[in-house]
N, C-alpha and C positions, 0 to 999 in steps of 0.2 A: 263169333261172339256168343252162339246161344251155347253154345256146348262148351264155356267157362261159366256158367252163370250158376248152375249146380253145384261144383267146387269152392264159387265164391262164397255162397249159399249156404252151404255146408260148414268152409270157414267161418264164415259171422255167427252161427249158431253156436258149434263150439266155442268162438272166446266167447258171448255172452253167457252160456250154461257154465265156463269157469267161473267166469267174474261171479256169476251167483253164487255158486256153490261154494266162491272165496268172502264172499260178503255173508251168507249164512253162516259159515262157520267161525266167522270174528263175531257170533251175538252171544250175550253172556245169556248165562242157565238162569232160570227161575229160581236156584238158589241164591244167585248175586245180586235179587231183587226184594226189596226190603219189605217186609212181610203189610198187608193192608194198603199197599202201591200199586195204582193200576201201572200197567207198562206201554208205554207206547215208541213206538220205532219210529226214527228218524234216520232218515236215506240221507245223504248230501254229497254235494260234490267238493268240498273244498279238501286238501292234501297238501303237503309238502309243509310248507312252514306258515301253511295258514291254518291247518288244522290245530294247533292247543288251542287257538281263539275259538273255535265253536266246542272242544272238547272244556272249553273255561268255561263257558256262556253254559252250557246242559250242566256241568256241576256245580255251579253257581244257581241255578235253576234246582235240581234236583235236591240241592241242602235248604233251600229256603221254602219249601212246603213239605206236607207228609200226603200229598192226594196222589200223584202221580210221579213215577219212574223214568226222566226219558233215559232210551238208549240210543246212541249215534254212532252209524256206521258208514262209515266214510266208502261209496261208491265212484269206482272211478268215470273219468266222463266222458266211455268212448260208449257208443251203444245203450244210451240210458233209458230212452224208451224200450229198447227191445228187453233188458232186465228188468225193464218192470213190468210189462206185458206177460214175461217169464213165471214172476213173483205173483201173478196178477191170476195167472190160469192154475198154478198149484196151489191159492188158498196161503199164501204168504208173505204177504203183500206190507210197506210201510203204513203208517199212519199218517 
């Protein structure tokens, strides 16, 4: 059993440094943010046919003030503490 525990190890790190690396790359540019809007990030786990309800709920949100930007980026929810721990050591972390 110990000499699998390395390999396992190793797998869970790779898919969690994908899943980041897929969740960084779905966030929009500081161009797609509306000039004098703070930004703030929102992680969540909802997908499939529940996600336009909270992509409705932040644009609903985001047109009714001019103070702040959310942006929502749907994390998937196998390993969710370990991406955030991830998010957390590099300086890139949700709000």
């Amino acid at each position: 059993m110990r000499d699998r525990i390395g390999p396992i190890l190793l797998a869970t790190i790779a898919v969690s440094l994908f899943g980041l690396s897929w969740a960084v790359g779905m966030r929009s540019t500081e161009s797609d943010i509306p000039p004098d809007r703070e930004r703030v990030v929102f992680w969540h786990f909802w997908g499939g046919k529940y996600r336009h309800v909270v992509q409705d709920v932040v644009q609903r949100f985001n047109d009714s003030q001019t103070e702040f930007w959310v942006e929502e980026i749907a994390v998937p929810g196998q390993n969710l503490d370990m991406k955030f721990f991830m998010a957390l050591a590099g300086g890139d972390f949700p709000d």
